[in-house]
One Martini backbone bead per residue (centre of mass of N, CA, C, O) as a GRO file, in nm:
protein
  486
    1UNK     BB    1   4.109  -1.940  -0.291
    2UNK     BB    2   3.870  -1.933  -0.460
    3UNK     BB    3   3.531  -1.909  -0.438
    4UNK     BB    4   3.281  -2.135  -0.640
    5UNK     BB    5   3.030  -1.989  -0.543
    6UNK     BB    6   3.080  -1.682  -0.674
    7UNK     BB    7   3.052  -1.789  -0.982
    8UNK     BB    8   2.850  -1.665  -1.239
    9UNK     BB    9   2.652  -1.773  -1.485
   10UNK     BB   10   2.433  -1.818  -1.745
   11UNK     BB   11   2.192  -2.002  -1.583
   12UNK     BB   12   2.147  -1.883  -1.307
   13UNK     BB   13   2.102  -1.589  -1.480
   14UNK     BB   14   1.816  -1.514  -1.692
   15UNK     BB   15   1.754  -1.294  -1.962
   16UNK     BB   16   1.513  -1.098  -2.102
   17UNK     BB   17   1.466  -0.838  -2.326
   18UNK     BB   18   1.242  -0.561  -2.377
   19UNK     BB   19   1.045  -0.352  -2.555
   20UNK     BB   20   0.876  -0.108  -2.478
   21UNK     BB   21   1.020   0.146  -2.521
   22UNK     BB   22   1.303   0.350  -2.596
   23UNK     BB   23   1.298   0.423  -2.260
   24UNK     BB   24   1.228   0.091  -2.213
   25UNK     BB   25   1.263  -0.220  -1.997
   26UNK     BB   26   1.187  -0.552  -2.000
   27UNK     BB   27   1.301  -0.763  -1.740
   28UNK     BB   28   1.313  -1.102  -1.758
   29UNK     BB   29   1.388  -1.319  -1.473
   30UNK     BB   30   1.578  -1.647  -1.410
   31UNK     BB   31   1.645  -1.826  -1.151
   32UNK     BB   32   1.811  -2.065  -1.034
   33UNK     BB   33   1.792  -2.335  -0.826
   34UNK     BB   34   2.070  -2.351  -0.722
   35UNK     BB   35   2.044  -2.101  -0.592
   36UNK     BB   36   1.816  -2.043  -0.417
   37UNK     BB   37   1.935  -2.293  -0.227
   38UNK     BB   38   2.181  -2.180  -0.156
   39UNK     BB   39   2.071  -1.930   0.018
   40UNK     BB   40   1.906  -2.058   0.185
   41UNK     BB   41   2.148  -2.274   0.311
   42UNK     BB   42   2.314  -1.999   0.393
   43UNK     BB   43   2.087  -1.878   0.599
   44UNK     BB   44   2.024  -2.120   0.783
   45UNK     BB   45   2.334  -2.162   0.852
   46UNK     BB   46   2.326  -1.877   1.000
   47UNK     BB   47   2.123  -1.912   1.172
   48UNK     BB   48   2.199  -2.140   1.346
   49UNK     BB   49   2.476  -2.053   1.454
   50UNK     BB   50   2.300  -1.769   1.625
   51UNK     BB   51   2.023  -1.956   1.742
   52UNK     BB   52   1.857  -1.950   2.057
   53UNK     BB   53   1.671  -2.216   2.231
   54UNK     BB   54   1.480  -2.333   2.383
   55UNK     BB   55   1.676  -2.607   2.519
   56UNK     BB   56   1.891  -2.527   2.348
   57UNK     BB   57   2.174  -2.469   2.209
   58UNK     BB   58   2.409  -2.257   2.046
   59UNK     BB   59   2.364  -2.469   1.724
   60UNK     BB   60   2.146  -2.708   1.804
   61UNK     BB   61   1.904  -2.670   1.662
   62UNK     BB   62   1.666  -2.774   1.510
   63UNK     BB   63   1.578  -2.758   1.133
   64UNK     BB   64   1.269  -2.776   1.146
   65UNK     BB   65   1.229  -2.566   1.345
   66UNK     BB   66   1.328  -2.346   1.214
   67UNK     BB   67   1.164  -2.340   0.991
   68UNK     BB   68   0.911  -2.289   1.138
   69UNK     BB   69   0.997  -1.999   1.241
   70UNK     BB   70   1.165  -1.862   0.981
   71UNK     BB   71   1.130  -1.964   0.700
   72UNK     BB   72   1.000  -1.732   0.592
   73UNK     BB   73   1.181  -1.486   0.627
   74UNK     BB   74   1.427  -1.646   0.475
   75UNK     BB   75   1.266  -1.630   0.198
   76UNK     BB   76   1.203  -1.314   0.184
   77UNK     BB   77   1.495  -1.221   0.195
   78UNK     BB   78   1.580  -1.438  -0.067
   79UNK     BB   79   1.400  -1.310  -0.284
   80UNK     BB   80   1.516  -1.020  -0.258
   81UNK     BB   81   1.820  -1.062  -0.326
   82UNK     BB   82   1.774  -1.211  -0.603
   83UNK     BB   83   1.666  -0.996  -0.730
   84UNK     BB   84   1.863  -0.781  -0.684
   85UNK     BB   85   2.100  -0.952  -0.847
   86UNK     BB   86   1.950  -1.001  -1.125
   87UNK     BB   87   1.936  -0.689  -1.197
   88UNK     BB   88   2.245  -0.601  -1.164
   89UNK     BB   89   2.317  -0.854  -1.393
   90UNK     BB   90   2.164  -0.752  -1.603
   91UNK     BB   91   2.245  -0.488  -1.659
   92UNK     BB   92   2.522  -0.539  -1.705
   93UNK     BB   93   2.549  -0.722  -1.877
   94UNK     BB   94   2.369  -0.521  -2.133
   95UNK     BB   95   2.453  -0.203  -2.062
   96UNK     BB   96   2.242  -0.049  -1.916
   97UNK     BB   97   2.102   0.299  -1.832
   98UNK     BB   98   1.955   0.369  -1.554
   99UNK     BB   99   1.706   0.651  -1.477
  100UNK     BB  100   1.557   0.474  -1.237
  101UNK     BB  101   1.366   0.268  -1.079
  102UNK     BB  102   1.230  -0.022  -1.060
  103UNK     BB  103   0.957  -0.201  -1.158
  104UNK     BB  104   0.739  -0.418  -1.134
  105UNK     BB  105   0.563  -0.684  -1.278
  106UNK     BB  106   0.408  -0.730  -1.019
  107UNK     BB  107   0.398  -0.867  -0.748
  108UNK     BB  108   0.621  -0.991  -0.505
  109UNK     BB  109   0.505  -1.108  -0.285
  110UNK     BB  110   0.381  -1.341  -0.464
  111UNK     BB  111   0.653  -1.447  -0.471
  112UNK     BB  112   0.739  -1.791  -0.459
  113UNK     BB  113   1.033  -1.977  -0.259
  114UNK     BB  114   1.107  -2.293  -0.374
  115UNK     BB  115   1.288  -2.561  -0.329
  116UNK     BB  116   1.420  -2.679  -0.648
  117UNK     BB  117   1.299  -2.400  -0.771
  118UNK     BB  118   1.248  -2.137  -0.985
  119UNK     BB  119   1.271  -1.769  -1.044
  120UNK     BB  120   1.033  -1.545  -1.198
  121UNK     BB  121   1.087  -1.220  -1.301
  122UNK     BB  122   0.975  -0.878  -1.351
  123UNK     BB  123   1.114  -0.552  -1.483
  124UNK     BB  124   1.108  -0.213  -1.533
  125UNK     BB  125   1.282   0.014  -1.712
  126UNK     BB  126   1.444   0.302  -1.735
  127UNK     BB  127   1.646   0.459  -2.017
  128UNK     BB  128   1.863   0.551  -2.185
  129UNK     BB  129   1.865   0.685  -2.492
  130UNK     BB  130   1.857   0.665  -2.814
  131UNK     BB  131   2.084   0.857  -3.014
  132UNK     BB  132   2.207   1.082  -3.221
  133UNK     BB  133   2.480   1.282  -3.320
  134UNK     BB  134   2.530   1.597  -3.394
  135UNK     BB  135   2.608   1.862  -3.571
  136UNK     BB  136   2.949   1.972  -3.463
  137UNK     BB  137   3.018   2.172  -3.695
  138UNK     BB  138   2.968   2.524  -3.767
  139UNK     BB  139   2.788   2.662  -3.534
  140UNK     BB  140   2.581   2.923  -3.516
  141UNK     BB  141   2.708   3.223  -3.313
  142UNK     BB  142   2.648   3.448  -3.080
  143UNK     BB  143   2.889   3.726  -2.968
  144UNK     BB  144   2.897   3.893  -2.677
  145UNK     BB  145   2.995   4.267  -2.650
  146UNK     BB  146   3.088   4.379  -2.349
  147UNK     BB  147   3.087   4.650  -2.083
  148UNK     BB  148   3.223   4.845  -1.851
  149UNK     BB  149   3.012   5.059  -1.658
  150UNK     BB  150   2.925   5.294  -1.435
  151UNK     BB  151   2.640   5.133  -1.372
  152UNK     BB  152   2.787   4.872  -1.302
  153UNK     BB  153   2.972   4.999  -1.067
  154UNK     BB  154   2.726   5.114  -0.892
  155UNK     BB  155   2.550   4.858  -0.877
  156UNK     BB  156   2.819   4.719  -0.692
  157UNK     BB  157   2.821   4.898  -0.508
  158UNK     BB  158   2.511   4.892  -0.391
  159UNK     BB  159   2.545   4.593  -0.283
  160UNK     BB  160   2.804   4.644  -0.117
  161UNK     BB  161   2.660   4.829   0.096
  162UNK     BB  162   2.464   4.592   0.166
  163UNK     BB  163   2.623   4.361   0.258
  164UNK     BB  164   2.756   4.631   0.461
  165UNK     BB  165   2.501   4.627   0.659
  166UNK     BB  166   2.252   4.731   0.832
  167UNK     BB  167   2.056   4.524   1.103
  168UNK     BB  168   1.684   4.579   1.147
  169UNK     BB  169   1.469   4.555   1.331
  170UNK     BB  170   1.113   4.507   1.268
  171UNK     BB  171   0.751   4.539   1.255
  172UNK     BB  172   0.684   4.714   1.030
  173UNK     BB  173   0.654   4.756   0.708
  174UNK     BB  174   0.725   4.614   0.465
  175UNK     BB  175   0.989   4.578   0.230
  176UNK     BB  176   1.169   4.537   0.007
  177UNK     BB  177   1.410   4.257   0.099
  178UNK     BB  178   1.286   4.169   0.339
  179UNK     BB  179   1.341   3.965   0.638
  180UNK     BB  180   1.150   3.689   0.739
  181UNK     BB  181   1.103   3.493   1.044
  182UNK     BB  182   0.945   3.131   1.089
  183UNK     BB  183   0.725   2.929   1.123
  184UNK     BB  184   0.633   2.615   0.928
  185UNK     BB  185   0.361   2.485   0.730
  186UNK     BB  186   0.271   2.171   0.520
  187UNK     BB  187   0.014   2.075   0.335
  188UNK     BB  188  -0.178   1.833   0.207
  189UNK     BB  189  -0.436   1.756   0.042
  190UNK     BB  190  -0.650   1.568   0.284
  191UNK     BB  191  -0.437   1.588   0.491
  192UNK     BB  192  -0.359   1.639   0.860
  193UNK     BB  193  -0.093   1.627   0.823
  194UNK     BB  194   0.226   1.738   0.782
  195UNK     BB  195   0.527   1.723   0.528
  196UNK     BB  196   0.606   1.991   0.692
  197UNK     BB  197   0.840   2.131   0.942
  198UNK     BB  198   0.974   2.450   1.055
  199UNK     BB  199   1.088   2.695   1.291
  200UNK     BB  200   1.288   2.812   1.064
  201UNK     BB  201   1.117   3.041   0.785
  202UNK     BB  202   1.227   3.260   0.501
  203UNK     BB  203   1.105   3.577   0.380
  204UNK     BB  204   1.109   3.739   0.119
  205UNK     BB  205   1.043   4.051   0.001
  206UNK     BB  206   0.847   4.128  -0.276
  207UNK     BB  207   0.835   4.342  -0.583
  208UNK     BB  208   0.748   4.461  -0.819
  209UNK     BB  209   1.004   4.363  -1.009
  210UNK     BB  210   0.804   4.045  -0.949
  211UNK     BB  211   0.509   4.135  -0.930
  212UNK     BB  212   0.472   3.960  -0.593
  213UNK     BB  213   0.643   3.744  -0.604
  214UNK     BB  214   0.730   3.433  -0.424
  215UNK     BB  215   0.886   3.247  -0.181
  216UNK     BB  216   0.807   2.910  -0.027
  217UNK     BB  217   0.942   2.653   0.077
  218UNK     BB  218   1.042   2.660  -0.262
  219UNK     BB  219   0.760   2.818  -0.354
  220UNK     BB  220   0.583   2.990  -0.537
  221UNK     BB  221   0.388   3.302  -0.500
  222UNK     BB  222   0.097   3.460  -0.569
  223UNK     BB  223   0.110   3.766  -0.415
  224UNK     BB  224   0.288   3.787  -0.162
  225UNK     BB  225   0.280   4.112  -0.144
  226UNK     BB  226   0.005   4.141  -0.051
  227UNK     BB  227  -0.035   3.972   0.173
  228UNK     BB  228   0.215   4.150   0.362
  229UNK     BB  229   0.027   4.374   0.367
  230UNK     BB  230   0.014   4.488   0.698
  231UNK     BB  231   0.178   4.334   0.829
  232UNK     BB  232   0.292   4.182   1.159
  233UNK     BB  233   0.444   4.107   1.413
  234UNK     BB  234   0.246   3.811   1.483
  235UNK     BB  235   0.162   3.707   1.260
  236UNK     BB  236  -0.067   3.505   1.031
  237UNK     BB  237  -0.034   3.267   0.762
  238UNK     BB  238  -0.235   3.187   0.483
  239UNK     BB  239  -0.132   2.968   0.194
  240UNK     BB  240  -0.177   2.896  -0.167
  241UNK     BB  241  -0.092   2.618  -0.367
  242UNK     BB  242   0.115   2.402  -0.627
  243UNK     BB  243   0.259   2.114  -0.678
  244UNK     BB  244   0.489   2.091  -0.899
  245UNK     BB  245   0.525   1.873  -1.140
  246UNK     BB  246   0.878   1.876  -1.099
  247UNK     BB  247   0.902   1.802  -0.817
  248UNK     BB  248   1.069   1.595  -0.601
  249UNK     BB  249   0.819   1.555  -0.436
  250UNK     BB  250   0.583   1.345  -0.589
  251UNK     BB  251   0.318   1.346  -0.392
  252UNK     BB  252   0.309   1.707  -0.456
  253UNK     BB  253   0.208   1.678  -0.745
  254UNK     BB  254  -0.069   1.861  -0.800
  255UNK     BB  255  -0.157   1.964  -0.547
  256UNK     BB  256  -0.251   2.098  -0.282
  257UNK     BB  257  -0.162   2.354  -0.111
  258UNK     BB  258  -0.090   2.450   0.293
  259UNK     BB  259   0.069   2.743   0.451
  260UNK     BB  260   0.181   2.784   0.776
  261UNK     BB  261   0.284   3.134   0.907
  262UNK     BB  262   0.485   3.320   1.144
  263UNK     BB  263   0.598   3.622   1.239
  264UNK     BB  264   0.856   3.650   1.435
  265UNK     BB  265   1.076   3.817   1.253
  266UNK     BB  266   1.201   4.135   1.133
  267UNK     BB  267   1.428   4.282   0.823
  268UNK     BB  268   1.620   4.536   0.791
  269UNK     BB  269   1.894   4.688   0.548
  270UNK     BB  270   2.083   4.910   0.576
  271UNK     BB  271   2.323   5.095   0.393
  272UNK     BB  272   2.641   5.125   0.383
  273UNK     BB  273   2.862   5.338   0.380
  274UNK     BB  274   3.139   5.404   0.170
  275UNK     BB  275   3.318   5.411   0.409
  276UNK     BB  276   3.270   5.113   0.533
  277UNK     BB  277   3.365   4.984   0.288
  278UNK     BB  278   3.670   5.077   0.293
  279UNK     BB  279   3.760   4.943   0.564
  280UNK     BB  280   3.667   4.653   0.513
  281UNK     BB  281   3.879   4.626   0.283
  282UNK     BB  282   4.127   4.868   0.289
  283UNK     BB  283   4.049   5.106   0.157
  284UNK     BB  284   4.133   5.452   0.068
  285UNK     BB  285   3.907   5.486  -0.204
  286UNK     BB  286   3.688   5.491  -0.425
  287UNK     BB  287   3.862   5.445  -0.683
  288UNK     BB  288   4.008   5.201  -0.586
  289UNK     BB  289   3.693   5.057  -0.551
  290UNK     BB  290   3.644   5.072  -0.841
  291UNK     BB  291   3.885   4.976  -1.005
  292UNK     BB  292   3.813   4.693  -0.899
  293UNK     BB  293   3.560   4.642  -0.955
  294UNK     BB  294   3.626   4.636  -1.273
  295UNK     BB  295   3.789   4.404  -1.290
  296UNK     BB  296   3.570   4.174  -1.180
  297UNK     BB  297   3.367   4.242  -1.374
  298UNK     BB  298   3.541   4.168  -1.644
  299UNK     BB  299   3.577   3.868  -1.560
  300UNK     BB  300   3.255   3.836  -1.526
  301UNK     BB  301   3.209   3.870  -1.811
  302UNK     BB  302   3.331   3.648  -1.982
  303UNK     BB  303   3.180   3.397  -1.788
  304UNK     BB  304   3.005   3.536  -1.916
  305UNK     BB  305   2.988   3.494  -2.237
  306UNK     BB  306   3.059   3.169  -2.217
  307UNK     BB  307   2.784   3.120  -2.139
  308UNK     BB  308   2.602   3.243  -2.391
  309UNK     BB  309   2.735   2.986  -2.575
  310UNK     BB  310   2.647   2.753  -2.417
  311UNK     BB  311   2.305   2.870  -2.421
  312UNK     BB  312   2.323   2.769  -2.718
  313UNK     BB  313   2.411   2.512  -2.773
  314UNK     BB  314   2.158   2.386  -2.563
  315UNK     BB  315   1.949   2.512  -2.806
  316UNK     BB  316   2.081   2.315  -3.040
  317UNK     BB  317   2.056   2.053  -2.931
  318UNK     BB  318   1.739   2.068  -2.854
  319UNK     BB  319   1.645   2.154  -3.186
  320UNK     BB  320   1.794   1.860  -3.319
  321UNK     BB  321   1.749   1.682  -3.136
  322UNK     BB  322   1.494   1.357  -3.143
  323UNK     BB  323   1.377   1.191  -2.865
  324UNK     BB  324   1.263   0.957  -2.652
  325UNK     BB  325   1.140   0.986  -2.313
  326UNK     BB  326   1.074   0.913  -2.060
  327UNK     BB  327   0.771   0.952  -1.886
  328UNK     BB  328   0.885   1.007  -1.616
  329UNK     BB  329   1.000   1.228  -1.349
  330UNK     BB  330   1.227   1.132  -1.100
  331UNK     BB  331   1.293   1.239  -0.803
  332UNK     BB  332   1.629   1.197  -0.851
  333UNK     BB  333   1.602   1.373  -1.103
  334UNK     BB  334   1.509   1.644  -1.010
  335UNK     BB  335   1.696   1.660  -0.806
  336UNK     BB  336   1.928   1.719  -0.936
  337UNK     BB  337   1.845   1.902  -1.161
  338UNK     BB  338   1.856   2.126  -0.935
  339UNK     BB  339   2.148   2.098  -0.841
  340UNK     BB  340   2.270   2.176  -1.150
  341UNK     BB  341   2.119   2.469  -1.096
  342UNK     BB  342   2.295   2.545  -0.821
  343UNK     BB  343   2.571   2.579  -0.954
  344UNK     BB  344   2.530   2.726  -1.185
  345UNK     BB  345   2.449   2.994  -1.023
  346UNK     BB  346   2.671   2.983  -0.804
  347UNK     BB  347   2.898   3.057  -1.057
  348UNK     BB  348   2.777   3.281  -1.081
  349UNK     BB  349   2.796   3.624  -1.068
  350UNK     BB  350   2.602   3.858  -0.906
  351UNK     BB  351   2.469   3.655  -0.728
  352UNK     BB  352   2.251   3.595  -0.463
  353UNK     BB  353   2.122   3.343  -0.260
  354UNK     BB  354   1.843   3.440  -0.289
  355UNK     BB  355   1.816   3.464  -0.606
  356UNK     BB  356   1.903   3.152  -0.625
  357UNK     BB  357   1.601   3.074  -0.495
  358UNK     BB  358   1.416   3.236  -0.667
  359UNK     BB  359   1.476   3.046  -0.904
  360UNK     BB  360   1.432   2.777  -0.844
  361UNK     BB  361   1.142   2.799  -0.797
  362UNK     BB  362   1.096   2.889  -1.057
  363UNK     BB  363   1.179   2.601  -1.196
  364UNK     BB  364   0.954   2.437  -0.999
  365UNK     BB  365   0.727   2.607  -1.173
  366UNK     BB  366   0.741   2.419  -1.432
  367UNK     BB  367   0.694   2.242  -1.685
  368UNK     BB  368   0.713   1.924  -1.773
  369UNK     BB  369   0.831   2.031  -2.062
  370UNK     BB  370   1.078   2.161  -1.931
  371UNK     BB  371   1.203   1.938  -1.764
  372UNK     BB  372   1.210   1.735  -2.003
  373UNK     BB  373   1.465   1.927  -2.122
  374UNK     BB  374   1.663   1.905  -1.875
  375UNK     BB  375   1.709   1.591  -1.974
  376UNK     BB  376   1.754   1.581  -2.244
  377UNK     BB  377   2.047   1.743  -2.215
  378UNK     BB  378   2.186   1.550  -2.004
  379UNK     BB  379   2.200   1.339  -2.198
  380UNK     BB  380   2.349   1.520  -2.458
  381UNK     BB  381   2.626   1.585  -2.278
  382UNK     BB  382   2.700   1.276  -2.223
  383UNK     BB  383   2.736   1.162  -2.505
  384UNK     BB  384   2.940   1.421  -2.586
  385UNK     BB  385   3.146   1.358  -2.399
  386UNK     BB  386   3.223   1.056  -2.472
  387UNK     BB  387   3.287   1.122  -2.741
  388UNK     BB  388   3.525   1.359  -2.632
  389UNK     BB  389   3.629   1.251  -2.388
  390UNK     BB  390   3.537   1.390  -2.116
  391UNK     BB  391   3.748   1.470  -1.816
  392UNK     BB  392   3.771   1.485  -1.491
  393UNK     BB  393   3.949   1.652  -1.199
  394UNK     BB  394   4.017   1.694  -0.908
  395UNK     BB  395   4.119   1.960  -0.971
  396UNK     BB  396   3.884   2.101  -1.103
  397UNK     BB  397   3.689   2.053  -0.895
  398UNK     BB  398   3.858   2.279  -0.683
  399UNK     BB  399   3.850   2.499  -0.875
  400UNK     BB  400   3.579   2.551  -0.882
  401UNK     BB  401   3.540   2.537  -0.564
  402UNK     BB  402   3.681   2.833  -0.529
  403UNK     BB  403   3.537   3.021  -0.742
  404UNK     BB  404   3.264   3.001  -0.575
  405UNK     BB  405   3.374   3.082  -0.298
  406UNK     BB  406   3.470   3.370  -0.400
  407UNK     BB  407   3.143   3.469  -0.499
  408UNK     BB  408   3.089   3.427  -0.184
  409UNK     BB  409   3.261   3.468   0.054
  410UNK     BB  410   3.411   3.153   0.092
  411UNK     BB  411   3.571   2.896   0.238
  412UNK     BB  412   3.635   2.593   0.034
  413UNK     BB  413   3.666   2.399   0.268
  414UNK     BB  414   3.393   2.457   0.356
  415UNK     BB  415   3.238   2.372   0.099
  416UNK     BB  416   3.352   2.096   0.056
  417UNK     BB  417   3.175   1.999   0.293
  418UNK     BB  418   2.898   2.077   0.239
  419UNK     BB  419   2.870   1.913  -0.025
  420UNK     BB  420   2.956   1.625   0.082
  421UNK     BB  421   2.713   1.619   0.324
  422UNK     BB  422   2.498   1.678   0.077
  423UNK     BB  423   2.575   1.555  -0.203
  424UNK     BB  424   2.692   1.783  -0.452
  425UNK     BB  425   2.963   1.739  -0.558
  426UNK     BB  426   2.890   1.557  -0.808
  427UNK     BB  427   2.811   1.841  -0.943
  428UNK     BB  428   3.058   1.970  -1.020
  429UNK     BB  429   3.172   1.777  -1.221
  430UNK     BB  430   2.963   1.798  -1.402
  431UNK     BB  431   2.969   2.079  -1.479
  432UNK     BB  432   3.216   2.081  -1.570
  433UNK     BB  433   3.176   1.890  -1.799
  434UNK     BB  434   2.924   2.050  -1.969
  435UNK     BB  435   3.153   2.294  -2.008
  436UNK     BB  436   3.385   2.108  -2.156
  437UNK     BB  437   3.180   2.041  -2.381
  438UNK     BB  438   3.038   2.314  -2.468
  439UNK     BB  439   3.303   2.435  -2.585
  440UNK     BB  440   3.401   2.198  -2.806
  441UNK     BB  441   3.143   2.317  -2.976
  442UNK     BB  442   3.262   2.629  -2.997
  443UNK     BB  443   3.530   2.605  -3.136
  444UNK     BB  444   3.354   2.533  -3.405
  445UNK     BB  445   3.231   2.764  -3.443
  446UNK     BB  446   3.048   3.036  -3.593
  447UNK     BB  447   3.112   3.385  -3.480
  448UNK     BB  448   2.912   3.640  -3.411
  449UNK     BB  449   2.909   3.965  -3.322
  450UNK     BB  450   2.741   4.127  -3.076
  451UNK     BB  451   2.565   4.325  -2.883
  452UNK     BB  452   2.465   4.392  -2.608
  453UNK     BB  453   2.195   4.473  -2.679
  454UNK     BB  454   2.102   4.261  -2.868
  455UNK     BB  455   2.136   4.013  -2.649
  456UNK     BB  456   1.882   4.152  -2.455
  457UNK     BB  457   1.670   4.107  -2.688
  458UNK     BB  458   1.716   3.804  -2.683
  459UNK     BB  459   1.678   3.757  -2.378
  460UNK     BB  460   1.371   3.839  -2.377
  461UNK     BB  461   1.242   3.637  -2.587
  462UNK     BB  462   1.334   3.411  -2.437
  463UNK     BB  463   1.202   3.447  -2.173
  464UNK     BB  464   0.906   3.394  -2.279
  465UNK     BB  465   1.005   3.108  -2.355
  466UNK     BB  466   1.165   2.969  -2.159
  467UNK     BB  467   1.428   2.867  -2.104
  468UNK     BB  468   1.619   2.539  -2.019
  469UNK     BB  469   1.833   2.741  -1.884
  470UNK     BB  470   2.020   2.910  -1.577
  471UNK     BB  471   2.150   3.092  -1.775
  472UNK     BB  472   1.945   3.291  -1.913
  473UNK     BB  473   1.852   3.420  -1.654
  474UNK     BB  474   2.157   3.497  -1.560
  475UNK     BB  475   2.209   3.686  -1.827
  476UNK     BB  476   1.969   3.884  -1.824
  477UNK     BB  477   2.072   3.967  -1.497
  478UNK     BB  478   2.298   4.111  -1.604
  479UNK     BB  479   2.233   4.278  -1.860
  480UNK     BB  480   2.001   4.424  -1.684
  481UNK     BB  481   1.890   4.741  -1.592
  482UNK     BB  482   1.869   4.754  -1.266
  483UNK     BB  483   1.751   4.883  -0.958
  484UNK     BB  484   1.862   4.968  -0.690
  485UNK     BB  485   1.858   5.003  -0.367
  486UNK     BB  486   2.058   5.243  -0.118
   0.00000   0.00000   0.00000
């Protein structure tokens, strides 16, 4: 037979509701007398049970001793249940969808539990926004036809000769691409102690390419390549920079930070010639490495072709619907929101783990606008996704995470292992689901083919305006010719 008690009615947990903002609800909620003395009486009966007294044996000390001793813990303990309980059923009732943790309205500590009487307290909570959905049949798309020339099929050659190339310690000279490992701490500005260190972090030295910006500690770093210009192992770096409105770490958000590096170890690539990529691989020929490589080149065409209608899609998306957002980005929300953009780029192809971070890097250093750009999308995508009923299965997980692992050239079940580990494979659930939404308003659009020249001066235009999803940089850097050392 169940338990009466567990039983909760309308009367146990009263809520109120109200708008604070479109995108926020102050939640008033009245615990009533009867749960109160219930939870007292079972935590002090649980106490009572397991607690022994000098001079008592154990459950036989008195009820009032126990109070003297015990009692403020116990209601301190059952004022946060009942709080967590009334809050959780209050969304619940309500049906409501919270993206941050919710605040208190006043001190938590100040609410006085006492026998006999309810309790009432009260906590704003921001929730996902209400807004209309767009028209979504007859979008009109631009389909790049591009084309896999031999400067694409020379440059994935150079990539994989980098690839399989030998690694030589060096002392100094560092050049592009050069990477150093060694320790690091990071401070905020008012600080004495780090709020990072870590005895093993490398950075990649940026070239021309890049302006000379690079990335340390996930932190984009300007002027980083003339910092290292002469430097060598043995040296210490003082680097300064600002810590991004919509760092994952709140506390360190628009702070001045300062980073101390000490150059332990550096190391240059040299590019193995082709005879021994072709021995790697066990190909007889360059010609027939030449050829699989096209074949693998226009496979990743496609894929980067449907990535850039769908980064069309998630343009008109946020050009048509507004709604007003949360008011700031939780930690909770940013770090997602980044690992949702290294699923994606981890997805895409001809993208190196290095390029992976420090677009991530590049990322964490948009403005709070750019950053806000990417949660109403994440909204738009969810509710989209509602709408046309898009269900995610267990295979479509397993097939995303073998495809990310064959660009990796990682063993599936070892990638699905590290997923689980960091709590990230939640994320490519998502990623399945978004981009089979937006595939299925891809459906129904009107599409004009244009040439890849035509994409890339569009890919350009957009770059300048820092489009605000993680396609738009991985597909401009696919179809731009860029020159790579061999």
């Amino acid at each position: 037979m169940a338990d009466a008690t567990a039983t909760t009615t309308q009367s146990e947990y009263d809520t109120k509701v109200e708008d604070v903002s479109a995108a926020k609800k102050r939640l008033t909620i009245t615990v009533s007398s009867h749960v109160i003395d219930q939870k007292i009486e079972a935590s002090m009966g649980t106490l009572a049970g397991q607690t022994a007294l000098p001079g008592f044996r154990k459950g036989r000390a008195p009820k009032a001793l126990l109070e003297r001793r015990f009692g403020e813990a116990v209601r301190e303990e059952t004022r946060n249940q009942v709080i967590a309980d009334g809050y959780s059923k209050a969304i619940e009732e309500h049906g409501l969808r919270p993206v941050s943790e919710p605040d208190p309205v006043g001190s938590i500590e100040d609410l006085e539990l006492t026998i006999g009487k309810p309790l009432t307290f009260a906590v704003d909570v921001e929730v996902v926004p209400e807004f209309e959905l767009p028209e979504i049949e007859g979008v009109a798309l631009k389909k790049p036809v591009m084309h896999v020339t031999d400067e694409h099929l020379d440059t994935e050659l150079g990539r994989q000769r980098t690839l399989a190339g030998e690694v030589q310690d060096i002392d100094d000279g560092f050049v592009e691409g050069d990477r150093l490992l060694g320790p690091a701490t990071a401070t905020k500005e008012g600080d004495d102690e780090p709020f990072f260190t870590h005895d093993s972090v490398d950075i990649l030295v940026p070239g021309d390419s890049d302006g000379g910006r690079g990335h340390v500690l996930g932190l984009m770093i300007d002027g980083l390549g003339s910092k290292l210009s002469g430097k060598k192992v043995g040296d210490a770096l003082a680097l300064e920079t600002v810590g991004p409105e919509s760092h994952e770490l709140e506390d360190i958000r628009g702070k001045n930070l300062s980073i101390e590096y000490t150059i332990r170890k550096a190391q240059h690539i040299d590019p193995a010639p082709v005879e021994q990529v072709l021995e790697q691989y066990g190909i007889a020929t360059e010609e027939i490495l030449r050829e699989q490589i096209r074949v693998a080149l226009e496979q990743r065409r496609d894929e980067e072709q449907q990535a850039a209608m769908r980064e069309q899609v998630y343009e008109y998306l946020l050009g048509t619907v507004d709604f007003e957002l949360p008011e700031k980005l939780s930690a909770n929300q940013a770090s997602r929101m980044l690992e949702r953009q290294r699923m994606e780029l981890l997805y895409r192809g001809g993208i190196s783990a290095d390029e992976v971070e420090t677009m991530l890097a590049e990322m964490r250093s948009e403005t709070e606008t750019e950053s806000r750009q990417r949660l109403k999308l994440s909204f738009l995508l969810h509710r989209l996704a509602e709408h046309f009923e898009v269900t995610v299965s267990d295979q479509e997980v397993n097939g995303r995470i073998a495809s990310i692992a064959a660009q990796r050239g990682l063993r599936p079940e070892k990638l699905r292992t590290d997923l689980l580990q960091s709590g990230a494979i939640g994320q490519i659930a998502t990623q399945v689901r978004e981009h089979k939404t937006a595939d299925r308003i891809i459906e129904r659009a009107e599409t004009t083919e244009i040439t890849a020249d035509e994409w890339n001066a569009m890919a350009e235009e957009k770059a300048a305006g820092k489009s605000t999803d993680a396609g738009a940089a991985a597909s401009k850097k696919k179809t731009t010719k860029k020159k790579k050392k061999t």
